[in-house]
N, CA, C and O atoms as a printed pandas DataFrame, in Angstrom:
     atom_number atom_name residue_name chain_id  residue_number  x_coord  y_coord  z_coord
0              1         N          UNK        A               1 -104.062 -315.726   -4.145
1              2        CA          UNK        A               1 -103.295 -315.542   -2.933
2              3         C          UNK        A               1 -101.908 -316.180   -3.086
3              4         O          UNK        A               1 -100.903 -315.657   -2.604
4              5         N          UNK        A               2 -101.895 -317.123   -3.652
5              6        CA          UNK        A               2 -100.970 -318.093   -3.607
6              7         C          UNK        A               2 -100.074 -317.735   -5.097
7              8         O          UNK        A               2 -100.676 -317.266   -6.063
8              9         N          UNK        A               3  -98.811 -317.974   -5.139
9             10        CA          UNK        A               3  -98.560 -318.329   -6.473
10            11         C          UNK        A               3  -97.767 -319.085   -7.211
11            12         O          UNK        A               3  -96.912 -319.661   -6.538
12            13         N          UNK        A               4  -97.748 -319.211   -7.878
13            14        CA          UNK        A               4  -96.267 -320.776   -8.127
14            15         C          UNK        A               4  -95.174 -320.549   -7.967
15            16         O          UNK        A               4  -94.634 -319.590   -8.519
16            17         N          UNK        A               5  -94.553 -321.361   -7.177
17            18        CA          UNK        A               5  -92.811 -321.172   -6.618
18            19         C          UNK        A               5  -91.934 -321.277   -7.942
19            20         O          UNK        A               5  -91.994 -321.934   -8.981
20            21         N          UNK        A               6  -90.899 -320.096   -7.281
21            22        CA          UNK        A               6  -90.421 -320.231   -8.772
22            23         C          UNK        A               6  -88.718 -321.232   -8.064
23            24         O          UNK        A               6  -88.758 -321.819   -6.983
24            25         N          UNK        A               7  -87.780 -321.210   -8.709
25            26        CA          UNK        A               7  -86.620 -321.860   -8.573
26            27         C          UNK        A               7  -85.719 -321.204   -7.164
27            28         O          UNK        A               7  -85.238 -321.757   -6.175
28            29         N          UNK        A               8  -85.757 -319.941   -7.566
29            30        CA          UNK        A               8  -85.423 -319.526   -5.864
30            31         C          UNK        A               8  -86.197 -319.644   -4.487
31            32         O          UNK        A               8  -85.612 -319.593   -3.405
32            33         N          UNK        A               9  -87.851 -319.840   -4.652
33            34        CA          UNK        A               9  -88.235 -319.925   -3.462
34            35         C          UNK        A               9  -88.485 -321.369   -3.077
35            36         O          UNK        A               9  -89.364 -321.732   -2.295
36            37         N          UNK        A              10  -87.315 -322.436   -3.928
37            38        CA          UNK        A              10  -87.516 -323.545   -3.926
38            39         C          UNK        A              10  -86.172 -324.061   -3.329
39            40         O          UNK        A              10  -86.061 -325.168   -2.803
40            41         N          UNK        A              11  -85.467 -323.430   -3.419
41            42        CA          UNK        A              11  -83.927 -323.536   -3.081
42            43         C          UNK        A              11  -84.029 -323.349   -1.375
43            44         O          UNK        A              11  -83.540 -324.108   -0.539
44            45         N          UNK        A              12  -85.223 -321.459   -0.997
45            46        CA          UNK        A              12  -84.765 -321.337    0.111
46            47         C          UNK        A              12  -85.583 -322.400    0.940
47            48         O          UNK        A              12  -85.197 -322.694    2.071
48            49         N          UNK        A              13  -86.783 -323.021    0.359
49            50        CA          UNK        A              13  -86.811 -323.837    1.332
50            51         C          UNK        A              13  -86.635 -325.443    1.246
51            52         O          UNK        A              13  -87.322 -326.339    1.736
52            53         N          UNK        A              14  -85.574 -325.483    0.521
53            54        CA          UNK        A              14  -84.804 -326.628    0.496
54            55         C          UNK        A              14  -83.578 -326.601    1.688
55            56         O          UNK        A              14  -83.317 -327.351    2.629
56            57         N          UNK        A              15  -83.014 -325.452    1.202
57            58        CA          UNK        A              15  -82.188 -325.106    2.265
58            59         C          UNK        A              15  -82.934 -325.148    4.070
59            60         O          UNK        A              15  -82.404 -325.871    4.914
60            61         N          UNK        A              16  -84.122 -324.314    4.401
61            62        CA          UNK        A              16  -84.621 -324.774    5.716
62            63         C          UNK        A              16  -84.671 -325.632    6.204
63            64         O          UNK        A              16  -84.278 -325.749    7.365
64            65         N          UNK        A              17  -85.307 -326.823    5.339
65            66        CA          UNK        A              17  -85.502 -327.841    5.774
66            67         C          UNK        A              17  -83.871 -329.044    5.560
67            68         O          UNK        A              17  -83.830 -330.208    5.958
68            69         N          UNK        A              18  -83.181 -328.596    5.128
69            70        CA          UNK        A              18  -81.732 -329.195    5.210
70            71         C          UNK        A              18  -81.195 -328.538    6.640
71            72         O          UNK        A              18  -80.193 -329.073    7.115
72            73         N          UNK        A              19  -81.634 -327.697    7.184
73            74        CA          UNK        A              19  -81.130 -327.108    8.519
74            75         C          UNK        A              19  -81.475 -327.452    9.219
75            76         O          UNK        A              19  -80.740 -327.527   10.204
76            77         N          UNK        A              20  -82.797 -327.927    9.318
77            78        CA          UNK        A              20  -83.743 -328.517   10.505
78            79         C          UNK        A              20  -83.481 -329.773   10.599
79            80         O          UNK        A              20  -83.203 -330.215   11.714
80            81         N          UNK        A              21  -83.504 -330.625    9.491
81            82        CA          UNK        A              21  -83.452 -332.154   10.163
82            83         C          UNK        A              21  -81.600 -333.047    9.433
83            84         O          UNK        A              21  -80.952 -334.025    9.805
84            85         N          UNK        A              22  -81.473 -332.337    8.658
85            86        CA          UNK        A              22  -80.140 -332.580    8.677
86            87         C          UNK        A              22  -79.715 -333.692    7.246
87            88         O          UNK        A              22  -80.419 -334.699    7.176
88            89         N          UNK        A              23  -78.957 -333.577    6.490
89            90        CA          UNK        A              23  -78.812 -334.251    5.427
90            91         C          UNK        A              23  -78.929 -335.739    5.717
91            92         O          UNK        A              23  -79.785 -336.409    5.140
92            93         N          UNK        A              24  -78.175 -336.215    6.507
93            94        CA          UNK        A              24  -78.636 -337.744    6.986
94            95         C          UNK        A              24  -79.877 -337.960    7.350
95            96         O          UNK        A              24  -80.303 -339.080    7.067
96            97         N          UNK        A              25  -80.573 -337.264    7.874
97            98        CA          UNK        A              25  -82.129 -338.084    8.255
98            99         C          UNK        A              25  -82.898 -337.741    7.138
99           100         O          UNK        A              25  -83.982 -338.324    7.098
100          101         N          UNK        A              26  -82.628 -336.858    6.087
101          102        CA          UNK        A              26  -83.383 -336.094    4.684
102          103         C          UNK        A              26  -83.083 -337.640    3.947
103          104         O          UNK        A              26  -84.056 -338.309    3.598
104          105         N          UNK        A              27  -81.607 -338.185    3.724
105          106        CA          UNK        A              27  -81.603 -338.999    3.204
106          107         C          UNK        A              27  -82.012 -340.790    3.820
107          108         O          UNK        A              27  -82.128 -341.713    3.014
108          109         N          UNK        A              28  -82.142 -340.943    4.996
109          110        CA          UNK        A              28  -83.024 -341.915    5.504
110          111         C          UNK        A              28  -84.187 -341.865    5.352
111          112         O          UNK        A              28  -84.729 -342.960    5.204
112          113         N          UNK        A              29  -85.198 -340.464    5.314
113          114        CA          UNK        A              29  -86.457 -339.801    5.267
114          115         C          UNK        A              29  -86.750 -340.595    3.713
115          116         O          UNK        A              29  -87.684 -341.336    3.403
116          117         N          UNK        A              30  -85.981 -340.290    3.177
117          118        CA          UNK        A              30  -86.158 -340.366    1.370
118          119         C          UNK        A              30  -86.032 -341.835    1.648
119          120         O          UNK        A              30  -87.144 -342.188    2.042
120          121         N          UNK        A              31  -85.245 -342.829    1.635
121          122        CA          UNK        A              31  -85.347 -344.406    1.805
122          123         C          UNK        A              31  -86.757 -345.294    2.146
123          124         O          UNK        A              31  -87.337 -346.157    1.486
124          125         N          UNK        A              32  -87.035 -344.712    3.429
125          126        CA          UNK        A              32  -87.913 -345.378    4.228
126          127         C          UNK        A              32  -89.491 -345.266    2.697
127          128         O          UNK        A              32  -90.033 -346.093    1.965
128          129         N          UNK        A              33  -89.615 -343.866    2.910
129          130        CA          UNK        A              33  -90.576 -343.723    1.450
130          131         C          UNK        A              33  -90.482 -344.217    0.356
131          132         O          UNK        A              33  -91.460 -344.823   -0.083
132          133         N          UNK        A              34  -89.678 -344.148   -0.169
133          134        CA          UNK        A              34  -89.432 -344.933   -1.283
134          135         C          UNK        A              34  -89.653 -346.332   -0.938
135          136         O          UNK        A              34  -89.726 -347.148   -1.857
136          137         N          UNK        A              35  -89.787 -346.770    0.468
137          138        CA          UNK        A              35  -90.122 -348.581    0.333
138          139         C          UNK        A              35  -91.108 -348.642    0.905
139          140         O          UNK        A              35  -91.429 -349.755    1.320
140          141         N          UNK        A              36  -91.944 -347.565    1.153
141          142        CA          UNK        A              36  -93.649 -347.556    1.442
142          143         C          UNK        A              36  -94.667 -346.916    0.336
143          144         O          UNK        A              36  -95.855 -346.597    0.295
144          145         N          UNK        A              37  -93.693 -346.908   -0.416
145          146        CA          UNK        A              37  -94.142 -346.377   -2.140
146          147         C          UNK        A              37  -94.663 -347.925   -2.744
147          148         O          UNK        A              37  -95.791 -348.383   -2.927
148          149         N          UNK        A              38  -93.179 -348.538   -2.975
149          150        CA          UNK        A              38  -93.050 -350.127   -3.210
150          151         C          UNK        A              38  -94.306 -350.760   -2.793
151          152         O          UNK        A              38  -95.158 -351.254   -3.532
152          153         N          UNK        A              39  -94.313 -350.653   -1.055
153          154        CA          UNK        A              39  -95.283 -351.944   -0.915
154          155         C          UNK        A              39  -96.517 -351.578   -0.970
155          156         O          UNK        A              39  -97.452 -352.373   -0.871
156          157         N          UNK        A              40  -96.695 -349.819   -1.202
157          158        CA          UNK        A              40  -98.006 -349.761   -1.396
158          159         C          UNK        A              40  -98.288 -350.286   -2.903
159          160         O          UNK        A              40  -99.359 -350.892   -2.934
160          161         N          UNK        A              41  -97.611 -350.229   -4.218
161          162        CA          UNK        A              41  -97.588 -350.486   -5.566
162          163         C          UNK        A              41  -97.888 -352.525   -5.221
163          164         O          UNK        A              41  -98.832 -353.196   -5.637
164          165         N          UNK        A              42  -96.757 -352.971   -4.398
165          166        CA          UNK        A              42  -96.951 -354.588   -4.250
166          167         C          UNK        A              42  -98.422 -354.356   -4.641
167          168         O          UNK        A              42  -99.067 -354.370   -5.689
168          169         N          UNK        A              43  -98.693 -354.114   -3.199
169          170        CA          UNK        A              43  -99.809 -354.569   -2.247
170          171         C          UNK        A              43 -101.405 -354.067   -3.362
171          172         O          UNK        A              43 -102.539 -354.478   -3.118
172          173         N          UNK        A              44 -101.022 -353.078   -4.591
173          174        CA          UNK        A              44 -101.983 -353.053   -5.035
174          175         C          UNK        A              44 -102.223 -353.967   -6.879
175          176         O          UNK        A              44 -103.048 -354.323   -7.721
176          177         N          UNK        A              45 -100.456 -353.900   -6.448
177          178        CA          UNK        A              45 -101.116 -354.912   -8.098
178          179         C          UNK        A              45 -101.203 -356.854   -7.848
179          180         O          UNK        A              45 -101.135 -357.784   -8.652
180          181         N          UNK        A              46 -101.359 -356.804   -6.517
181          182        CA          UNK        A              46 -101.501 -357.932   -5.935
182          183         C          UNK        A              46 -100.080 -359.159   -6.015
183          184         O          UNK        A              46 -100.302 -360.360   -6.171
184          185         N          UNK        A              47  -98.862 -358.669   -5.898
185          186        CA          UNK        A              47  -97.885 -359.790   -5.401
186          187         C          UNK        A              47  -98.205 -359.660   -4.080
187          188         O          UNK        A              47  -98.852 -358.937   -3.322
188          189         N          UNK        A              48  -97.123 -361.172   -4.093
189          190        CA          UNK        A              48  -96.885 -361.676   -2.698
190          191         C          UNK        A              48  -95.535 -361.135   -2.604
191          192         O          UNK        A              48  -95.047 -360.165   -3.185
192          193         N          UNK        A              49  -94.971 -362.028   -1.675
193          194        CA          UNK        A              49  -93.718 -361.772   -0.952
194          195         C          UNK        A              49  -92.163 -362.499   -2.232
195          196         O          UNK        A              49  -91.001 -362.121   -2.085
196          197         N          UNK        A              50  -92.599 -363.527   -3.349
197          198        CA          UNK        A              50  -92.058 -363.616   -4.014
198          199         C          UNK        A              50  -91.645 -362.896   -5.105
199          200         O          UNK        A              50  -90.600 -362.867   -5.755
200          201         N          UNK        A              51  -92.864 -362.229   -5.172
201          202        CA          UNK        A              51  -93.052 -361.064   -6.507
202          203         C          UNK        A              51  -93.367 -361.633   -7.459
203          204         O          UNK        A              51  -93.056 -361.105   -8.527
204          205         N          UNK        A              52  -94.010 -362.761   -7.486
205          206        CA          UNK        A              52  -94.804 -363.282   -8.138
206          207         C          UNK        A              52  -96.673 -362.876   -8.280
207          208         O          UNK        A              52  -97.419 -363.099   -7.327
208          209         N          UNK        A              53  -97.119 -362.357   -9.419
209          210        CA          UNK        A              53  -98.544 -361.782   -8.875
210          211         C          UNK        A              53  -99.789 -362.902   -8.592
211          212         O          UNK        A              53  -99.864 -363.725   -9.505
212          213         N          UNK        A              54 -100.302 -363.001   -8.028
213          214        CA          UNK        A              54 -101.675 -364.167   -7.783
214          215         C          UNK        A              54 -102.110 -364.767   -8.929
215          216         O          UNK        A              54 -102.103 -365.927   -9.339
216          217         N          UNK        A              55 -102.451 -363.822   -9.312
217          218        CA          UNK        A              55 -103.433 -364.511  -10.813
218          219         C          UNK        A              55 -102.368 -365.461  -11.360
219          220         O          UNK        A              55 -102.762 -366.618  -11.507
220          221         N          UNK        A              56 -100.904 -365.168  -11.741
221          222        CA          UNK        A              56 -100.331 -366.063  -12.399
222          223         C          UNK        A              56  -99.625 -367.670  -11.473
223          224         O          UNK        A              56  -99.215 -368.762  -11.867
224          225         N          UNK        A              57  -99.792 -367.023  -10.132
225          226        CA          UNK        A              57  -99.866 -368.692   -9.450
226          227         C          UNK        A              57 -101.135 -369.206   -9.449
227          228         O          UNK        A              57 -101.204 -370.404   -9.176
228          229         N          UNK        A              58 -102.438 -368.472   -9.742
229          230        CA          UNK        A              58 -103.477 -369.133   -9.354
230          231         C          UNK        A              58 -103.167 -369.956  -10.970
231          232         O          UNK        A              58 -102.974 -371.172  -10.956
232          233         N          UNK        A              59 -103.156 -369.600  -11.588
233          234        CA          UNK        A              59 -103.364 -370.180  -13.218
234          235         C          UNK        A              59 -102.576 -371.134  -12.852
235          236         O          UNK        A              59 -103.141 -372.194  -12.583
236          237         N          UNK        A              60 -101.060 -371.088  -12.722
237          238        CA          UNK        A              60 -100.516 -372.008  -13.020
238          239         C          UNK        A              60 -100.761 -373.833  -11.821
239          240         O          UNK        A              60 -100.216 -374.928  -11.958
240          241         N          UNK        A              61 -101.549 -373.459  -11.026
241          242        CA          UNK        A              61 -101.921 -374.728  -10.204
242          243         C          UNK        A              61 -103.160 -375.182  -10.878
243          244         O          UNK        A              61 -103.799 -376.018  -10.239
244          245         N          UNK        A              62 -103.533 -374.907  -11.758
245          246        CA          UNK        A              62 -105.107 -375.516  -12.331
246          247         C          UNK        A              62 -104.244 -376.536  -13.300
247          248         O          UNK        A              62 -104.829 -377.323  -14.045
């Protein structure tokens, strides 16, 4: 049913969606994600807020 987009039906709906919400909020849209990308990556290789990861503060207080 479906079939793989080729370069033009990628353009036109690049273009739609540049009409609908507007190059400034496309490029705030893109920001905000990119730093809920981040803290999901933090949050899974276990830093804190220093960016320091656990295991290597836990080691280094023994």
């Amino acid at each position: 049913m479906f079939r793989q987009l080729g370069p033009t039906e990628l353009l036109i709906i690049l273009g739609i969606i540049i009409l609908l919400f507007g190059v400034g909020r496309l490029s705030k849209i893109g920001s905000e994600l990119g730093q809920g990308i981040r803290a999901f990556r933090k949050g899974v290789k276990g830093e804190d807020e220093s960016g320091e990861a656990k295991d290597q503060k836990d080691q280094s207080a023994d």
